[in-house]
N, C-alpha and C positions, 0 to 999 in steps of 0.2 A: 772334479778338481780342475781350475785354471789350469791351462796350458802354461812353464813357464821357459822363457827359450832361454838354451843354454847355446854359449859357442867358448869350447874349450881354446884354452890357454894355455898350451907346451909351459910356454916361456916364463908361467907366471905362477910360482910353488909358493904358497901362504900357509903358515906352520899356527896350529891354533892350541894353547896350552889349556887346558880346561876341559872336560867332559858333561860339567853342570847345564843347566839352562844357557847361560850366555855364552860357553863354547859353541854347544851345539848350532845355536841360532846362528853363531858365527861363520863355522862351519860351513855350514848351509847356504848361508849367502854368500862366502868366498864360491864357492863350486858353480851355485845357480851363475855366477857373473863369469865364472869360463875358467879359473885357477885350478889348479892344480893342489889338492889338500893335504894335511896332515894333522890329523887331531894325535895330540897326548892330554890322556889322561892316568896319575898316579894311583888312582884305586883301581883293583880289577874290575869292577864295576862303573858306568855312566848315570850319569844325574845329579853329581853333587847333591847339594842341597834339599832337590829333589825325589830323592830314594824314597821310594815305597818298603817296608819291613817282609819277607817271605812271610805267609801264611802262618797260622790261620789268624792272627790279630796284623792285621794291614793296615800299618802307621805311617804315616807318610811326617821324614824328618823336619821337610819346609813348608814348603808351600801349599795349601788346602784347595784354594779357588782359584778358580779363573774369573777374570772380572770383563763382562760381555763392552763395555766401553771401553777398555784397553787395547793396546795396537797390539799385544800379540796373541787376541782372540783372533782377529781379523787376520792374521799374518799364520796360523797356522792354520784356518778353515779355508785360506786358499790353495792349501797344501794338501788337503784332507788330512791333517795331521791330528785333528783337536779328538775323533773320536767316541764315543759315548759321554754325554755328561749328563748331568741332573742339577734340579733346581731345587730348594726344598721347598718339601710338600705343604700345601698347603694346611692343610692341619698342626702340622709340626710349625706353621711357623706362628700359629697362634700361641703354643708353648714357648714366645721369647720371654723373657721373665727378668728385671732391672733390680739388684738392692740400690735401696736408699732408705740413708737414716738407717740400720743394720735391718733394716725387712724387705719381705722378699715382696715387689710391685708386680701386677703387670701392664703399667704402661710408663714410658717415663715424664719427666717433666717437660711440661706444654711447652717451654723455652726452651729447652732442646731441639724440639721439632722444629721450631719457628727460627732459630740459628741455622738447624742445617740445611732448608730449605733456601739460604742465601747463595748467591751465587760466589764460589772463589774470589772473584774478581774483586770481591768490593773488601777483602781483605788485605791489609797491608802487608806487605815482606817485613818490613821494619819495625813491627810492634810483633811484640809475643800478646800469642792466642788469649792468655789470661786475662790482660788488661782491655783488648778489644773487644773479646767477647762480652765481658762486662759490661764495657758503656754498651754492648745492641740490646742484652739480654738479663742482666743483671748477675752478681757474684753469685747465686746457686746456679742459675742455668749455664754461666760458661765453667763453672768446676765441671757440674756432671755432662756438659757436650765435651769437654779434654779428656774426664774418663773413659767416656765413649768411644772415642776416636783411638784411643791408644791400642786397640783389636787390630787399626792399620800402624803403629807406631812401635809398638815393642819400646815404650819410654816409661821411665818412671815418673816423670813430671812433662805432660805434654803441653800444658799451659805455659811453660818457660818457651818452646821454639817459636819459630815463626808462625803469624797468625795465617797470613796464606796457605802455608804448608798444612798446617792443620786443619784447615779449611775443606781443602780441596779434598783430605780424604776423609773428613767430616760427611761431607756432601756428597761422595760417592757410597758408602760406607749405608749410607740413609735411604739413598735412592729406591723411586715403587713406580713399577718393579726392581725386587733387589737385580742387582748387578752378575751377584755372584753365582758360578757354575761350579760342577764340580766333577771330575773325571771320573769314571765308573770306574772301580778296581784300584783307583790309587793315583798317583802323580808318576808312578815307574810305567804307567800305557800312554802316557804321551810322550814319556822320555825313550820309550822304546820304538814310537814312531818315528820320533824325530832322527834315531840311532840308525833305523832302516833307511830313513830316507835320505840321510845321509851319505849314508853307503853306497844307495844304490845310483846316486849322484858322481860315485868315484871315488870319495871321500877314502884316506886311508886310516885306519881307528887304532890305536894302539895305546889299549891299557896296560897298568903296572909298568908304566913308563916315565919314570918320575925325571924332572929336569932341571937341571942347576943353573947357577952362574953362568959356568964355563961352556954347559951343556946351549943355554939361550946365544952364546956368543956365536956356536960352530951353526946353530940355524938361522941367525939372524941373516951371517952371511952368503945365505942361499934364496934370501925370501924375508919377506916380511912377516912379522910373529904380531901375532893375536895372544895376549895374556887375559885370559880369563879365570882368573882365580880369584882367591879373598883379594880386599884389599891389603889384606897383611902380608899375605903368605907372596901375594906382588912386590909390596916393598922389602923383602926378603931378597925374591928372585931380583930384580932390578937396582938392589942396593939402593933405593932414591928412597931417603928418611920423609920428604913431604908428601909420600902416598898416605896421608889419615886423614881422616872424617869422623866425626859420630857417627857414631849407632846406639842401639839400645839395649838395655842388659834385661833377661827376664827368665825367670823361671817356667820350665814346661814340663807339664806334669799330666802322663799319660795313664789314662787307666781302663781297665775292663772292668766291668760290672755286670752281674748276671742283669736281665732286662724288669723293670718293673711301671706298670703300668701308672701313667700319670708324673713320668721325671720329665722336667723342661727338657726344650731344645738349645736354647742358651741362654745361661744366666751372663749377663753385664753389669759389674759391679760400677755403679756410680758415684761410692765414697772413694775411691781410689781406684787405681788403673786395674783392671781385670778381669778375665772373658774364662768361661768353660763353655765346650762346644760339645750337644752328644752328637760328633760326625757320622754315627753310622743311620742318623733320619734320614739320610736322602739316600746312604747307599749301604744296606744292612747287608750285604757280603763282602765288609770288611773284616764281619768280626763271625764267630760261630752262632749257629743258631741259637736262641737264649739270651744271646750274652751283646751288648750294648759297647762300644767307644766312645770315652769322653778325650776331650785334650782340653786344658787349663793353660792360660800362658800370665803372667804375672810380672810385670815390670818393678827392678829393684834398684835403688840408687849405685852408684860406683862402689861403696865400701861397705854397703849392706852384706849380711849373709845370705847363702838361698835359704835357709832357714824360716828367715823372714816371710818371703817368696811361697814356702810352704806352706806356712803358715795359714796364708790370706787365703791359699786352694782352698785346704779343707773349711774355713769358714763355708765361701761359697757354694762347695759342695754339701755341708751342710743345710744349706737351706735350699736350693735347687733339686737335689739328690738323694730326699732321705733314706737312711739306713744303707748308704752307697759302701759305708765302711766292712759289713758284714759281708756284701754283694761282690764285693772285690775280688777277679781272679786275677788280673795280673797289674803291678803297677810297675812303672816305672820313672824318673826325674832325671831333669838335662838342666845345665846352665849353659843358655844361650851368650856369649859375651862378646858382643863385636859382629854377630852372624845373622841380625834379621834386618840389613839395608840401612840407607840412610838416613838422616835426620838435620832438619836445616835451623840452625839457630835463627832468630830474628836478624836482618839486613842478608842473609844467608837465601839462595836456590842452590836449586840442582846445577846453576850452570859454573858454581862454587866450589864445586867438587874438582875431585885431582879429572884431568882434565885425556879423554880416549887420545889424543895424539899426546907422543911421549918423544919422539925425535928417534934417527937413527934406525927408523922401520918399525919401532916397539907401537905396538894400541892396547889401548886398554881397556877390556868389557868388565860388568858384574854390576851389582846392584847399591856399592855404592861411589861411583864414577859420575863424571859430569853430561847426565842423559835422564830424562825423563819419567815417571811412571808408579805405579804404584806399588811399593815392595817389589817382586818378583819383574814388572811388566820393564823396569829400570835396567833389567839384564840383557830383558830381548832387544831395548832398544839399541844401549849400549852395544851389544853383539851387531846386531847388525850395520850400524856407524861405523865398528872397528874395521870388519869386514871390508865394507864397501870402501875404506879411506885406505886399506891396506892394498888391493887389489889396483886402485888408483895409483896411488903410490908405487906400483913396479911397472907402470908404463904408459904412454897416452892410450894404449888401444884395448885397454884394460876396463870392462867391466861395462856393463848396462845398465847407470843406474833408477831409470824410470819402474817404475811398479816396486823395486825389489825396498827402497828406503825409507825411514822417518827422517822428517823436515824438522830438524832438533826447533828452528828459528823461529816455529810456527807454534812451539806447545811450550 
């Protein structure tokens, strides 16, 4: 592990509200630059979004990968934070498996591939993905590259956003080699590294600490506050009605299945937005010996039912997954609404979003603030910008910030 110098801060107490991904990160980099900490978080538990389920079926509620091109790969292997991960296997990953046209493919359309092989760059902010992709690639190939993409979107129509935006996780999403890692044992062993190393930083952690209004007023005036929560549950706390953004509404649909030889590793529905994943290919002590993890996630319009959302799982399971219904020992279903990150309309980025500096000491981290990344990696960044603008913020002789930051201006 990098060396990283630390020179404590008496003077300098930064209160970080959050225990998820972008408290922690937060956290982390208030202490590494010499403050003096204080994390609250309201569950008794840490990780937000990130919680791994106890044994013996190990679900993890957010986040699935880490994505080897995103800065908080990098940002936590210099920490040794990141851990065991895996890739998936290579045989598993010839099991990816595409509907189109209501059957089951295994490869998708050639314009697909040839779309996402384009570099972000040469998409527009200002046209939605549907119309662009179109004149590169033609009206099937950009439907089924917006299907595609919505695995990074949690949208129910991702051809309506911006073409850039969809682009970019197009094209990561595509990448060969894939991109994506995956934690051994769950997303709760990096959130418990990050917990240690926190701590062992100085950091003070106090769960079931839940904080209000009046509660952010009496901390404000001692230090400056790190808000790491929803966006909502932010403009809650803060009273300020212009904390919204999109996100995307989707159903997720979790299930065990005893193990049967010859089920995909992921079906990708290319008639409309929709992904089942069997996550325990890469890491089969998630689940009991036998028995197999799938996760579905399903993107539904505003006034849709999950029903709907349901609906379209078992389709795909259907054909991915035969006789998965018998197989079943445990299921379970979540309506995600407002909880899987950003989403930028066309003329719309990331630098559109409610904005990490709030005035009066307040910052703002999470994944959907005005910071970079992809799903989850929008947390770390944000985290660590809050950090390091809050730590600056109580004085000139406050904080180091070479090695520790993201160059918002650069990405």
């Amino acid at each position: 592990m990098e060396h990283i110098h630390r020179q404590t801060r008496t003077d300098v107490h930064v209160h970080v509200i959050g225990g998820g991904l972008a408290g922690l990160t937060a956290a982390i980099t208030a202490a590494e630059s010499g403050a003096r900490v204080t994390l609250y978080e309201g569950h008794r538990t840490l990780g937000g979004r990130a919680r791994t389920t106890d044994g013996p079926y190990r679900t993890n509620e957010g986040p699935h990968a880490l994505y080897r091109g995103g800065p908080h790969w990098a940002w936590l292997a210099r920490r040794d934070l990141l851990g065991s991960v895996v890739s998936v296997p290579p045989l598993e990953a010839l099991r990816f498996r595409f509907r189109r046209a209501g059957a089951l493919r295994r490869v998708p359309p050639a314009a697909l591939l040839r779309l996402a092989r384009r570099s972000p760059r040469t998409a527009p902010v200002d046209a939605d993905f549907r119309s662009w992709a179109a004149g590169q690639v033609g009206d099937e190939g950009a439907r089924a590259a917006a299907h595609f993409a919505a695995a990074a979107l949690f949208h129910h129509d991702p051809g309506a956003l911006s073409a850039r935006f969809v682009q970019e996780r197009l094209h990561r999403l595509s990448s060969l080699p894939p991109e994506a890692r995956y934690p051994v044992g769950g997303w709760a062993r990096p959130v418990d590294r990050m917990a240690g190393h926190a701590r062992g930083l100085g950091v003070a952690v106090e769960t079931a600490a839940r904080v209000d209004t009046r509660t952010l007023g009496e901390l404000a005036r001692t230090g400056p506050v790190v808000v790491a929560t929803s966006l909502g549950a932010a403009r809650t706390l803060l009273d300020d009605a212009s904390l919204t953004w999109e996100s995307g509404r989707t159903v997720l649909v979790d299930l065990a299945v005893r193990t049967r030889r010859g089920d995909a590793f992921v079906v990708s529905d290319l008639d409309a937005p929709g992904w089942v994943e069997r996550f325990t290919a890469q890491d089969p002590g998630l689940a009991p010996a036998g028995e197999q993890l799938l996760q579905g996630q399903f993107p539904i319009g505003p006034d849709a039912r999950r029903a709907e959302g349901t609906a379209r799982a078992e389709e795909l399971l259907d054909l991915g997954f035969p006789g998965w219904r018998e197989r079943t020992t445990r299921r379970t279903e979540a309506l995600a609404d407002g909880r899987t990150g950003a989403v930028d309309r066309p003329g719309t980025t990331w630098r559109d979003r409610p904005a990490i500096v709030r005035g009066d000491g307040i910052f703002l981290a999470g994944d959907q603030v005005a910071a970079p990344g992809l799903l989850s990696e929008a947390s770390f960044t944000s985290g660590i910008e809050a950090a390091l603008l809050a730590v600056k913020a109580a004085g000139p002789r406050s904080g180091q910030r070479s090695g520790y930051g993201v160059d918002l201006n650069r990405t």
